[in-house]
N, C-alpha and C positions, 0 to 999 in steps of 0.2 A: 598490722591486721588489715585485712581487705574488708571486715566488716561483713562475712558468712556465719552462717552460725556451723560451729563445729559438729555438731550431731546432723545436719541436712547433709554436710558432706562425707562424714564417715557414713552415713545410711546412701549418699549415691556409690560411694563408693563400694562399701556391700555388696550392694544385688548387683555389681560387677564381678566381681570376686566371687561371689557367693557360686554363679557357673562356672567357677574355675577349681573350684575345692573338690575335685576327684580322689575320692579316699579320704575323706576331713577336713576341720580347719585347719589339720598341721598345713597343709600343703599352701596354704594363703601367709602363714605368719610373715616371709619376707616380704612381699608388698603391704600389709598392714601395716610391719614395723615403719616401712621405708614411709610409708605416708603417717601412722601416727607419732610417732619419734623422729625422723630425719626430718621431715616435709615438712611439719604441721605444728610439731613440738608442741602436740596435745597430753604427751606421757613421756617423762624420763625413759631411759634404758632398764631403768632398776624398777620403776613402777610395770613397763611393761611385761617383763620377763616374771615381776610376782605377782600379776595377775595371771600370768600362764601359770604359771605353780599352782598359785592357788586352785585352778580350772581345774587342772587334772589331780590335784589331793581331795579336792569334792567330789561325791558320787553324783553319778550322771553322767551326761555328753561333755564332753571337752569342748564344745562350742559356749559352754558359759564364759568363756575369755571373752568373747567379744561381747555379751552380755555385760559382761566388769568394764570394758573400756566404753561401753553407750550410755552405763550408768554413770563413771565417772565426767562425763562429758555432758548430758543431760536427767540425773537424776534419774529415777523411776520411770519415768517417760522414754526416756532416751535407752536403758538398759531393755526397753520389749520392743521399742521402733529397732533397735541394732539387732534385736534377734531374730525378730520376723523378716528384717532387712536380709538376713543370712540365710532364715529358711524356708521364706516364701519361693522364691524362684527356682530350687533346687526340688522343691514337693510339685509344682508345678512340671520340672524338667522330667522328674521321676515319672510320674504319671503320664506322662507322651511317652517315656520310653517305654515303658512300661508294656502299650500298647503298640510299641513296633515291634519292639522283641517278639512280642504273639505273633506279630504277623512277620516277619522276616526272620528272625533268629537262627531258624536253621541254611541262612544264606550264606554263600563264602565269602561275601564282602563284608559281609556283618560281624563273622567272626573275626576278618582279619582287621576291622574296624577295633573291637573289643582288645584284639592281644596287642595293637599297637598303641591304648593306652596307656598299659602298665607301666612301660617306662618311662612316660612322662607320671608319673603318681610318684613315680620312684625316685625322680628328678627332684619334684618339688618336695618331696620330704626332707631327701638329703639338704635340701638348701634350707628347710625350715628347722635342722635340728645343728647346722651350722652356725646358723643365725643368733640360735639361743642358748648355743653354747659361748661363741665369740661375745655376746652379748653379758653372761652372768661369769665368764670366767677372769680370775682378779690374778692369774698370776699362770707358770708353766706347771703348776702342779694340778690348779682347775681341768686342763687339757685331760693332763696323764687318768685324774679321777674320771671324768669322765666316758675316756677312750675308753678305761677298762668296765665303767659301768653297762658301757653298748656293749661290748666283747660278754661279758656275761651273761645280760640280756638277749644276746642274741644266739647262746650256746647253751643253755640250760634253759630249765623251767621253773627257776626262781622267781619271785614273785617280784615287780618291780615295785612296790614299798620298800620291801627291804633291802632292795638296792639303796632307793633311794634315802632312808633311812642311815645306811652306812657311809655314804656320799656325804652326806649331813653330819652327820659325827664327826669327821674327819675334817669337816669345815668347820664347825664350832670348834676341836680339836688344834686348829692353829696349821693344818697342813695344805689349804687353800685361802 
């Protein structure tokens, strides 16, 4: 140990991240993981990933993950410094754009600004739901559930509990 305290660094770490989250915190979960599990070996792989579970089976914002991991790191303290860490910067960033938009939006760099986001959103998702699959999956059959969990979710308009729900059965079930 270098002698930091864990929650100064995941909260500077944060409001870095925090302007990088276009479209969510999905889009952050690979450098989190890589610094609170690889880097910092503040959370297992297994705690990390059931704190993501847990985020998104609770109502509300899926940014309570990072709430779970400020709490686990600095109690009650640490769970509102890691969430304001997350969504101060980003209300702030909002609010400027807010007010370019009004005033430039209808410009051609501005739009070609906007549509050459998407694919970085899209980038970093994909690498955020690699991560969390590589990360909770215990065998080749993890994979196969999963692939077909996205194949479904991404072709109908079933509700993802009950994906997820059947994903889960089938792990309690002895087939992951």
């Amino acid at each position: 140990m270098d002698g930091r305290d864990p929650i100064y660094t995941l909260i500077g770490h944060l409001l870095v991240l925090s302007l990088l989250a276009i479209g969510g915190v999905n889009v952050i979960l690979p450098d989190l993981h890589r610094v609170v599990v690889l880097q910092e070996s503040w959370l297992t792989d297994e705690e990390f990933t059931n704190f993501y579970a847990l985020a998104q089976a609770a109502p509300g914002p899926n940014m309570l993950f990072v709430t779970l991991i400020g709490w686990s790191l600095g109690g009650v303290a640490g769970g509102i410094l890691a969430t304001l860490a997350l969504c101060g910067p980003p209300l702030v960033l909002a609010y400027g754009m807010a007010r370019l938009w009004l005033a430039w939006g209808e410009q051609w760099w501005f739009k070609l600004l906007q549509r050459g986001l998407a694919p970085v959103t899209i980038g970093l998702v994909c690498a955020s739901a690699w991560l969390l699959t590589d990360a909770a999956a215990s065998g080749w059959q993890s994979y196969v559930i999963t692939a077909v969990a996205a194949v479904i979710i991404g072709t109908t308009r079933t509700h993802p509990i009950f994906i997820l729900a059947a994903a889960g059965g089938l792990g309690i079930a002895g087939f992951a």
